[in-house]
Structures are given as structure tokens and as C-alpha cells.
C-alpha positions in Angstrom: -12.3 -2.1 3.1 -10.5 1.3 2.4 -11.8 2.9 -0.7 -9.2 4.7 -3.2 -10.9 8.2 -1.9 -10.1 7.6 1.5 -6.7 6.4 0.9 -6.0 9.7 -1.1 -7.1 11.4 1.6 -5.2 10.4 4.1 -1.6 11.7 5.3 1.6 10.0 4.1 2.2 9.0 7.8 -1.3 7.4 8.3 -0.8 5.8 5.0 2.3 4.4 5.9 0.9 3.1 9.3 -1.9 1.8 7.6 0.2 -0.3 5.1 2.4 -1.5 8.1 -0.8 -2.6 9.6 -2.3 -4.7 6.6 0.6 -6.1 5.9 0.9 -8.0 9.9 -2.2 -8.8 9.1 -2.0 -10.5 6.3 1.2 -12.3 7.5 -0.9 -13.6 10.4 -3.7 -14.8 8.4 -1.3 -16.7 6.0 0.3 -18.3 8.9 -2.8 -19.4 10.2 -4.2 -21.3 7.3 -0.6 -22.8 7.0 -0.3 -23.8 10.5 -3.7 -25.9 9.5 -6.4 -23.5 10.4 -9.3 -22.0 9.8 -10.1 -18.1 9.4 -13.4 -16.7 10.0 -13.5 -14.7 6.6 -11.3 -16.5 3.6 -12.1 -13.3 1.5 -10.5 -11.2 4.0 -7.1 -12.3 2.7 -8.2 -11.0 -0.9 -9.3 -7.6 0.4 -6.1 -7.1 2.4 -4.2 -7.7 -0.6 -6.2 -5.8 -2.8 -6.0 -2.6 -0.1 -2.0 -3.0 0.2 -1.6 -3.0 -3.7 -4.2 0.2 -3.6 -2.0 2.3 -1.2 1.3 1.2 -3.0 -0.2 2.3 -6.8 -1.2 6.0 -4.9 2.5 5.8 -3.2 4.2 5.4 -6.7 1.8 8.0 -8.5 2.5 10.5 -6.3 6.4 9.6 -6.4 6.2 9.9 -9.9 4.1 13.0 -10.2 6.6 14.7 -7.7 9.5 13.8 -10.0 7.8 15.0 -13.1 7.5 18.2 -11.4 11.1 18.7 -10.6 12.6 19.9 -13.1 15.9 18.2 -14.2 19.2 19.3 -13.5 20.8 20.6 -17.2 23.9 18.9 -18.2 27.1 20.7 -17.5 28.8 21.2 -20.9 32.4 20.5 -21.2 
């Protein structure tokens, strides 16, 4: 499990390959229980989720924090 610390910590790329990573993962382990079989660790599907919606919340706070700090161009008057 990747705690929220970590996650801030790490670069934008690592995050990004980490997401990409979780979310095969997850994909594979959904097929398998569909396709009729077992998985060693059921919870494991609940902590993958749970990490992927971690890494998106930091992705969006930081988009939003970034576009709070730009200011906003002034309307041209006509």
C-alpha cells in the first residue's frame, strides 16, 4: 500500500507510471475472478482501488492549486 506521503512525494512521471501500473493490475485481477477464479488476496482489489483514487485526488489538487495561482486573463473591454 502507498501512503498519501509517499505519493506526494513522488514525481509527476513516477506518479503517472505508477497509476498506469495499478490500473493493469486491477484490470487483471477483475478478469480473473470473472473468468471463474480465485485470487490469492480478495482485499487486494480494494487497496488497488483505494491507491488509484489516492493518486487521482493529489493529481486534481494540484491541477487546481496550479490554476488558482494563475492569475486570470482580464476581459478586453469593448
Amino acid at each position: 500500500m502507498i501512503r498519501q506521503r509517499e505519493i506526494r512525494e513522488m514525481p509527476a512521471e513516477e506518479r503517472k507510471k505508477k497509476l498506469e501500473e495499478l490500473r493493469t493490475e486491477l484490470v487483471r485481477l477483475r478478469t480473473r475472478v470473472q473468468s471463474g477464479g480465485t485470487i490469492e488476496n480478495p482485499s487486494r482489489v480494494r487497496e488497488i482501488r483505494r491507491t488509484i483514487a489516492r493518486i487521482l485526488t493529489l493529481e486534481k489538487q494540484q491541477e487546481v492549486a496550479g490554476a488558482a495561482a494563475k492569475p486570470e486573463p482580464e476581459e478586453v473591454a469593448k
